[in-house]
N, C-alpha and C positions, 0 to 999 in steps of 0.2 A: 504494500500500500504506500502509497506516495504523500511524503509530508508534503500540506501547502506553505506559503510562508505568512507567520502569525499564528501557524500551528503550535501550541505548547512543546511537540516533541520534536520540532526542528531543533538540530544541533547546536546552531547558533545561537539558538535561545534560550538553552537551559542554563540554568545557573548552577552548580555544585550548591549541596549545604555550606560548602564553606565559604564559599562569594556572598550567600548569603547573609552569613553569619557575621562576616568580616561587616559587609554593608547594615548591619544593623547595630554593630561596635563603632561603627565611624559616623552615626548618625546620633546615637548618645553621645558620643563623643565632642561632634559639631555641637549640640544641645546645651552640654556645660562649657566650652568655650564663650558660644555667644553669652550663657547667663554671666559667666566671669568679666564677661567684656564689660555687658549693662550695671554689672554692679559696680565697675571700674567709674563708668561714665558717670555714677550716681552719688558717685564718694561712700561707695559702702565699702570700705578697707580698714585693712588695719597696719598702722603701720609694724616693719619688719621688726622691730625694737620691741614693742608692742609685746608679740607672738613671743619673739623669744624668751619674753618676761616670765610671761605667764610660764611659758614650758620650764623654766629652768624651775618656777616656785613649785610647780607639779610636780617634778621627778625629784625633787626632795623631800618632797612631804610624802611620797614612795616610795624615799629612802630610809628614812625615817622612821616611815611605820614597819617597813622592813627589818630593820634594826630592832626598834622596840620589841617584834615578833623572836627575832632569833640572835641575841645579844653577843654572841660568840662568834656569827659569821664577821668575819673584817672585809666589809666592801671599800676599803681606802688605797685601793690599788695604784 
């Protein structure tokens, strides 16, 4: 039987799962770019100093409780 063209099962038209897959990773992808962009354009940031603040006071106060849990380990490496 003879593919027409526009047929589903012409060669040229199938896509692998994985073209698919990939096209549907690059579309989320596009997705949070643009929102990254609008929040740029919108002054929703934070600055870098900001972030780092914060992370350094978190992984201490995880260091911390770490310690208080097992007083013997020496994380002072």
């Amino acid at each position: 039987m003879k593919n027409w063209p526009g047929d589903p099962k012409n060669d040229e038209q199938k896509q692998t799962m994985e073209e698919i897959e990939a096209n549907a990773r690059l579309a989320v992808l596009d997705t949070a770019i643009e929102r990254g962009l609008a929040d740029i354009e919108t002054a929703r940031t934070h600055s870098a100093e900001d972030v780092l603040s914060e992370l350094r006071e978190r992984y201490k106060a995880m260091d911390q409780r770490a310690q208080s849990r097992n007083p013997t380990n020496d994380t002072s490496r």
